[in-house]
C-alpha positions in Angstrom: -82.2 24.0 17.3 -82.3 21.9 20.4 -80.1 18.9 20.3 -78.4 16.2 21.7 -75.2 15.0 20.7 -72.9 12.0 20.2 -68.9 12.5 21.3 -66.1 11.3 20.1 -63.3 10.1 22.7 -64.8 6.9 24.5 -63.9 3.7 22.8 -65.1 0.5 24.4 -63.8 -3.1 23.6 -65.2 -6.5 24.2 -65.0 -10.0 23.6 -67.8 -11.8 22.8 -68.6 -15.3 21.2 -71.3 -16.2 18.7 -75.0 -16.1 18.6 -77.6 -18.7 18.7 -80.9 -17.8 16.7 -84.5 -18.8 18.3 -87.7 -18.9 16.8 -89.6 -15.6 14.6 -91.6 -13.6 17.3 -95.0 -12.7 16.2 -95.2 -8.8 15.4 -95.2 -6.3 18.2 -97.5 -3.3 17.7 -96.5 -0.3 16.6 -94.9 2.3 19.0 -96.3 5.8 18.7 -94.1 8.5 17.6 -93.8 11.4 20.6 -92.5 14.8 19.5 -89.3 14.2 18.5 -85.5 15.1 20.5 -83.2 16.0 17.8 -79.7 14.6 18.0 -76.5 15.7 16.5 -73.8 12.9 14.9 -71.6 12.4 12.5 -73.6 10.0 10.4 -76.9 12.7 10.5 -79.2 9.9 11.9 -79.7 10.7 15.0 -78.2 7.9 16.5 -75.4 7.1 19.0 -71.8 7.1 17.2 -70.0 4.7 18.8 -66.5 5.0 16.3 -67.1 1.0 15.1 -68.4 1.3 11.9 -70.8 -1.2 10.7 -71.7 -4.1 12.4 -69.5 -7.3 11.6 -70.9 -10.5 12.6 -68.4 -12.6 10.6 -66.2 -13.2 13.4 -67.5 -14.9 16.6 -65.1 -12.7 18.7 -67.3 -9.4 17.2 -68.7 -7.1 19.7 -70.6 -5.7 17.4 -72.3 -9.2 16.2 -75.0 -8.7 19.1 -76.3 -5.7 17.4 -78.0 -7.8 14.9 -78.9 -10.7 17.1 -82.3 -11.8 16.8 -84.0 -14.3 19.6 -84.3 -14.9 23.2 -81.7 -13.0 25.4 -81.1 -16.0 27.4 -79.6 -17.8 24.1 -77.5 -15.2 23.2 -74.5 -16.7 23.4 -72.3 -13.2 22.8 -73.8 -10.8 25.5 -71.5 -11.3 28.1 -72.7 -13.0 31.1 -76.0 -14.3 32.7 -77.7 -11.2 32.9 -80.8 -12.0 31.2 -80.8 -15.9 32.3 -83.4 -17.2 35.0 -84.4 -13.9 36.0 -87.6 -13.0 38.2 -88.1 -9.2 37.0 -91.0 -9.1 38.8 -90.6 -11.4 42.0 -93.3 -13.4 41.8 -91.7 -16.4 41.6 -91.7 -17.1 37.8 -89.1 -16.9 35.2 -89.4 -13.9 32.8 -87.7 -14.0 29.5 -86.8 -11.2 27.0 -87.1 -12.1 23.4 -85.0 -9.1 21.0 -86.1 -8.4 17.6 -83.8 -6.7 14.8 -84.4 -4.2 12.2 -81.1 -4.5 9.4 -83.0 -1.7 7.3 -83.8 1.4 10.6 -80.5 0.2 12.4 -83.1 -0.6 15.5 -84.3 -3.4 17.9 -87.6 -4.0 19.8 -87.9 -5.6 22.7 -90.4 -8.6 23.8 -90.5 -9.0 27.6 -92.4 -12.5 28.5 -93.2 -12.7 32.0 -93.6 -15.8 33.3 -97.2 -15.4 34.8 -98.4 -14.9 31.0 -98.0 -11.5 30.8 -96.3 -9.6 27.7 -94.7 -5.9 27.5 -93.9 -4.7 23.9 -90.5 -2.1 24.3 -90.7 0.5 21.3 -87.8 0.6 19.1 -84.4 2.1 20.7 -81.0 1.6 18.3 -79.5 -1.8 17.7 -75.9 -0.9 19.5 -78.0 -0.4 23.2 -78.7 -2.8 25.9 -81.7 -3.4 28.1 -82.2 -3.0 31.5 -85.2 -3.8 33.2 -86.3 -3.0 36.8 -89.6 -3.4 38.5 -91.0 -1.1 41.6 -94.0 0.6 42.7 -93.3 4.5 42.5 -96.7 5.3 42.7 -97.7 2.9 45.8 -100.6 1.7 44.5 -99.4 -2.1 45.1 -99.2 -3.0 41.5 -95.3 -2.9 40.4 -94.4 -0.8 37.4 -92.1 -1.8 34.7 -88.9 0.6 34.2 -87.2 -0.1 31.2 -83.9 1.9 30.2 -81.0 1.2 27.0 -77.8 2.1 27.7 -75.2 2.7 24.8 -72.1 1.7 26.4 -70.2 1.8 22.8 -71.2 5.5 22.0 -68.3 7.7 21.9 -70.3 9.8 24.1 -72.2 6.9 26.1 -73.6 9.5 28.9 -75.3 11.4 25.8 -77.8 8.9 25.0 -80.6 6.7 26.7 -83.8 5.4 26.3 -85.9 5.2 29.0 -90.1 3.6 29.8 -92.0 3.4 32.4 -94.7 0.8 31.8 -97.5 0.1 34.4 -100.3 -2.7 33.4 -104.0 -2.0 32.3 -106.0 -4.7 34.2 -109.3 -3.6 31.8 -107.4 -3.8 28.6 -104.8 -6.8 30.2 -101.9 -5.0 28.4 -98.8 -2.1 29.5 -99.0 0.9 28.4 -96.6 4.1 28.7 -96.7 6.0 32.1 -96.2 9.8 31.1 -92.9 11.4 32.6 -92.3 14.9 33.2 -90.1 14.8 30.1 -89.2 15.4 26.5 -89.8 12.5 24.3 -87.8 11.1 21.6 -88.4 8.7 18.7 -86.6 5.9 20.1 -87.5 6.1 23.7 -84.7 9.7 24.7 -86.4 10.8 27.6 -84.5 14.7 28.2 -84.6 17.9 30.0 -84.4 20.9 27.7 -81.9 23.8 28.7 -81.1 27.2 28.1 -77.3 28.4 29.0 -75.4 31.6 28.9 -72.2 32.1 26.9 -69.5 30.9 28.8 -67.3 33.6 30.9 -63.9 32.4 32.4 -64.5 28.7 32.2 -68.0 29.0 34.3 -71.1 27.9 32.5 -74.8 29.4 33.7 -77.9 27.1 32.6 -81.6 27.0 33.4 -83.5 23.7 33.2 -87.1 24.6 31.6 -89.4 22.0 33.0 -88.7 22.6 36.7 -86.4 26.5 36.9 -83.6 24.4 38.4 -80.7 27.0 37.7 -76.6 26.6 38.9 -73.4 27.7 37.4 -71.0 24.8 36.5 -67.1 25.3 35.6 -66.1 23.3 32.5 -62.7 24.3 32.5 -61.3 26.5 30.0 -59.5 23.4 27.6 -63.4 22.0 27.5 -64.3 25.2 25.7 -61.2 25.5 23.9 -61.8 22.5 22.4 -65.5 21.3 22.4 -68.1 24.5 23.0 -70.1 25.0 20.2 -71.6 28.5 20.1 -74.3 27.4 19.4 -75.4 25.6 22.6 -77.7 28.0 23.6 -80.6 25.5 24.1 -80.0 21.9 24.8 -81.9 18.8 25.0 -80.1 16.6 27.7 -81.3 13.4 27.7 -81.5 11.0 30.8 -78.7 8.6 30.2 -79.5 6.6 33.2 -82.4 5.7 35.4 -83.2 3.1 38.0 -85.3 2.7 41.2 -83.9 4.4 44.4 -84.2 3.1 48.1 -86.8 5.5 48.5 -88.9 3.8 45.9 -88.8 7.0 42.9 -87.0 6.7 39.9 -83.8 8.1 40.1 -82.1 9.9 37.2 -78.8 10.6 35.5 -78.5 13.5 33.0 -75.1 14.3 31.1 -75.4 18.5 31.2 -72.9 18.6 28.0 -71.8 16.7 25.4 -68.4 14.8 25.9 -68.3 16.1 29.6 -68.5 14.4 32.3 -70.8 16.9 34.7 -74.2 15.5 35.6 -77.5 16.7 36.7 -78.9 14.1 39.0 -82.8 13.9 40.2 -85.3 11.9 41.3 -88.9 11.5 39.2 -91.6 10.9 42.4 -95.4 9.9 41.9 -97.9 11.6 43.9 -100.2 8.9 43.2 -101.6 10.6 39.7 -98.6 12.1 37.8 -94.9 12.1 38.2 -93.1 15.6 39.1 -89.0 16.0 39.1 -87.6 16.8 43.1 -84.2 16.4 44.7 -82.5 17.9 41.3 -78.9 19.0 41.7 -75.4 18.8 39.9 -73.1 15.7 40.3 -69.6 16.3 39.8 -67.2 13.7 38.3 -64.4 12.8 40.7 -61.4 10.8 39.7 -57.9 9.8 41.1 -54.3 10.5 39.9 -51.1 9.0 40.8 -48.4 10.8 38.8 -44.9 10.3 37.9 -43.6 11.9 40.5 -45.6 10.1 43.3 -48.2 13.0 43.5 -51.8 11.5 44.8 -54.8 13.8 44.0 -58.5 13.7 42.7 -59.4 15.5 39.7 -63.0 16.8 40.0 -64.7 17.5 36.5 -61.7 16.7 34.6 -59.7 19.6 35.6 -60.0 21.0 39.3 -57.2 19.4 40.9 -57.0 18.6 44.8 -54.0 17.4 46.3 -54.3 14.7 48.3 -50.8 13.6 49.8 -46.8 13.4 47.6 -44.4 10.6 47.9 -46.5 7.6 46.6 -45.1 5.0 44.6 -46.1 5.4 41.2 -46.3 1.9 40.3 -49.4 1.8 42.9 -52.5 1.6 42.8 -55.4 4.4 43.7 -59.0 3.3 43.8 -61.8 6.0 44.4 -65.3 5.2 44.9 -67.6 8.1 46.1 -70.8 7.7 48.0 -72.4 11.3 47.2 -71.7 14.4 45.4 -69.6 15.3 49.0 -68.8 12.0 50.7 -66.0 9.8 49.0 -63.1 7.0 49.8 -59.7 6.6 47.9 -57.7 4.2 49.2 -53.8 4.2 48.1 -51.6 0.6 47.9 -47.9 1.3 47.2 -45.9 -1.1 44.3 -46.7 -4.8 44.7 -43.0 -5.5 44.1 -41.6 -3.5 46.8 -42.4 -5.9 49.6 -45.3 -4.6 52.4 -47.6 -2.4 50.4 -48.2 0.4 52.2 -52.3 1.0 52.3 -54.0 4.3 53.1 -57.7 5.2 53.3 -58.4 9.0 52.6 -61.9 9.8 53.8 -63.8 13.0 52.4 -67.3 14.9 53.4 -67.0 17.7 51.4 -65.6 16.9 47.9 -62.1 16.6 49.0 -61.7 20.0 50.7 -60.5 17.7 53.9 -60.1 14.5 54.1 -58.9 12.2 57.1 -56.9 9.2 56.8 -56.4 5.8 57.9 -53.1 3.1 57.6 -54.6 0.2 56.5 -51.6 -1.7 55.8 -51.3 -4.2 58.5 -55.4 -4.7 58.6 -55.8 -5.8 54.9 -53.8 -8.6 53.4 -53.0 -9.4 50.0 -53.6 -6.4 46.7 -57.2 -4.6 46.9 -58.4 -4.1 43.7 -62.0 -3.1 44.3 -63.5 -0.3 46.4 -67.2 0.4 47.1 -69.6 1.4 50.3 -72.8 1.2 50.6 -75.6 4.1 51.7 -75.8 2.2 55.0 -71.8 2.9 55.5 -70.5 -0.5 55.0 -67.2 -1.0 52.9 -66.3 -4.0 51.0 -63.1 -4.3 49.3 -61.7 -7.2 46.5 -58.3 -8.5 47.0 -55.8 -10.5 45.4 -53.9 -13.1 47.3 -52.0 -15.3 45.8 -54.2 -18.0 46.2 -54.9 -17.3 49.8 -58.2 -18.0 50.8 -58.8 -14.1 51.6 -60.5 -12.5 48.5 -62.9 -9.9 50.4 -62.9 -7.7 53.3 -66.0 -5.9 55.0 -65.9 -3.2 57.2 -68.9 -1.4 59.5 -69.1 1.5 60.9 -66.8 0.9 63.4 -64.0 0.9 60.6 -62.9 -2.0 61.1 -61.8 -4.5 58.4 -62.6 -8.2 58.4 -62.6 -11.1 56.4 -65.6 -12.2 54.4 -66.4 -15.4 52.3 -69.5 -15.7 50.4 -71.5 -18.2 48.6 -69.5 -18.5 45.2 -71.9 -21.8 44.4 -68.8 -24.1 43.9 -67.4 -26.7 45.8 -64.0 -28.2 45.4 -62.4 -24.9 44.1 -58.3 -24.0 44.8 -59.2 -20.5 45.8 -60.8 -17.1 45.0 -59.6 -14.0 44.0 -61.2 -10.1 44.0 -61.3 -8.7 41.2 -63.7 -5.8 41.1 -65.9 -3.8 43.6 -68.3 -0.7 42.2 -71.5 0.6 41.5 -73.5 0.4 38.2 -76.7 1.3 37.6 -78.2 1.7 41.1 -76.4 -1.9 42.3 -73.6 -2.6 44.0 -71.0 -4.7 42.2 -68.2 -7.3 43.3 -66.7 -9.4 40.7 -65.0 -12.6 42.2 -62.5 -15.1 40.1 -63.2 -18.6 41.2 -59.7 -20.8 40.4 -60.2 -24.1 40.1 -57.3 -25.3 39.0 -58.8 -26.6 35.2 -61.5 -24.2 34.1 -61.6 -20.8 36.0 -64.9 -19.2 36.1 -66.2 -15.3 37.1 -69.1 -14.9 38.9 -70.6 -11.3 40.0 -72.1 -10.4 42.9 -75.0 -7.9 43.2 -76.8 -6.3 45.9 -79.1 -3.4 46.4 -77.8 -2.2 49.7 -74.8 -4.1 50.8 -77.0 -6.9 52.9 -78.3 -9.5 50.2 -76.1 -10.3 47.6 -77.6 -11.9 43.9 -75.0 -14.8 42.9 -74.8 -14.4 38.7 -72.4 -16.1 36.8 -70.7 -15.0 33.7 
């Protein structure tokens, strides 16, 4: 049986508050049902476990009180932040609005996305614990953009085990969106997957086939992954796409979670050639992260368990913050204890995965704690610091590797100061989260850019 599967180690907590309610939405039509992607959980439903239980709206701190909100997005007072308010999906210079409707009795929510030129798109049903996003692009270049429309379930133990995923382009003789066909497996509720066949595992290494395309590669789980999670089973898999977005280059570029509970991804892009979409540019992404021991050991664990040694005699009260541009290419940049006076700061710089790496003393170039990392495709580097309410909260660096001070537009006057708090990449975009302190109510804005150039001011 081909399957997909729910884990059980991730647990995600947030803070929300309460829900408005808006008015009943008229009935969307019905979605129809594509072969189905079996999925394997522990409450036999197919559905993402995400280790909460039911859903509890009696408290207007409960995550899990959005599940069963019903109403504009934009109202929703517990989703956390302005994601879905004053947003121009389409750039044409009208607000669009997204109207979510709840199903108690299937567990489920449908989607209602009102542009504001007049147009609707109806999203098919996808389970109540995901959330939307929604991207517009032209793939195909025909000058007309397309509607992508992916659910994310953040909460699933296993969140890189599950998606849904649409493309949508618009019928101007019917005036209505309809489903583009992908070169991929289709679920009930949207799972959009590549199906696999794999070998029995020898010595930790894993060899796999994907069926739509040939794509073959050998993978090394590490022997504790099989110990613990292999199921003999998994001889053929359906691996659904857990995240998709538009790429610079204008295709749709994919995220595929090769096994459940592990954090080794296939990666490809789907690219129109003008009539149908075909898969290209497939290969594995490994999962890099960094390690400060006890003992003042730095290194970067790829995959979990393949470690490489970076440098010994760190503080372990420091901080390590790795962001990596490709599959090969990556920064970690090391900042000794806080409390021990000058913080020593190091940038390690990789091209191939951490094999070598070069480094750079940053420690007289950047003032105050960084606390974000992230560069861009173009090679610039930003970085969020803390500074004790100095006005520094942000450096930029070119190519040049230099390190300067850089203010943005925060859209407040009057503050005391501003302070870094975050710098990544999410979904295709690139992140900064900024604290503005005013000195009565502090606010959080976030930042968000598609290449490092323009930045998106949304509060939250």
């Amino acid at each position: 049986m081909k399957r997909l599967f729910a884990g059980i180690c991730i647990c995600l907590v947030l803070v929300f508050a309460a829900c408005g309610r808006a008015a009943e939405p008229t009935e969307s039509p019905e979605a129809a049902t594509p072969d189905t992607v079996e999925t394997s959980d522990p409450a036999g439903d197919n559905s993402p476990d995400t280790g909460l239980g039911e859903p509890d709206d009696s408290s207007e701190s409960s995550f899990t009180a959005m599940w069963r909100y019903e109403g504009y997005m934009d109202e929703c007072a517990v989703y956390p932040g302005d994601a879905y308010i004053g947003r121009d999906y389409d750039h044409d210079g009208y607000t669009d609005r997204i109207y979510r409707i709840y199903d108690a009795g299937s567990q489920t929510a449908q989607y209602r996305v009102e542009f504001g030129n007049g147009r609707v798109l109806y999203v098919p049903e996808s389970w109540e614990s995901g959330v939307l996003h929604l991207q517009t692009g032209d793939p195909d270049a025909d000058g007309t953009p397309e509607v992508l429309i992916s659910v994310s379930y953040d909460a699933s133990t296993d969140p890189g085990g599950f998606g849904s995923v649409w493309l949508f382009a618009f019928d101007e003789e019917k005036q209505e969106y309809s489903e583009v066909p992908l070169p991929l497996k289709s679920g009930l509720y949207g799972e959009k997957a590549l199906t696999m066949d794999c070998d029995p595992p020898t010595d930790g290494l894993v060899d796999f086939r994907i069926l739509q395309n040939g794509f073959s590669g050998s993978v090394n789980v590490g022997q504790e992954y099989l110990d613990i999670w292999w199921d003999l089973e998994w001889n053929s898999l359906d691996i659904a796409v857990s995240e998709a977005y538009f790429s610079e280059s204008g295709n749709i570029h994919c995220f595929a979670q090769l096994f459940p509970k592990n954090s080794i991804r296939l990666e490809f892009e789907l690219a129109s050639d003008g009539t149908e979409y075909h898969m290209e540019s497939m290969g594995i992404r490994n999962a890099y992260a960094s390690c400060l021991t006890g003992d003042g050991e730095l290194s970067v664990l790829v995959n979990g368990h393949e470690k490489r040694s970076i440098t010994d005699g760190c503080s372990p009260a420091g901080t390590a913050l790795l962001f990596m541009e490709s599959n090969e290419e990556g920064h970690l940049l090391y900042c000794s204890d806080p409390a021990a006076g000058l913080m020593e700061k190091k940038l390690f710089h990789t091209k191939d995965a951490w094999e070598t790496f070069e480094v750079e003393d940053l420690t007289t170039m950047i003032q105050g704690y960084p606390t974000g990392l992230l560069f861009t495709e173009g090679g610039i580097g930003f970085m969020t610091v803390t500074y004790h309410g100095e006005p520094i909260y942000l450096y930029r660096c070119e190519k040049d590797g230099n390190w300067i001070p850089y203010q943005m537009d925060v859209g407040e006057t009057g503050y005391s100061y501003v302070d870094g708090e975050y710098a990544g990449r999410i979904y295709g975009k690139y992140i900064l989260r900024l604290k503005v302190v005013t000195g009565e109510k502090d606010s959080h804005i976030r930042m968000e850019s598609p290449d490092g150039e323009w930045w998106e001011l949304i509060r939250e």
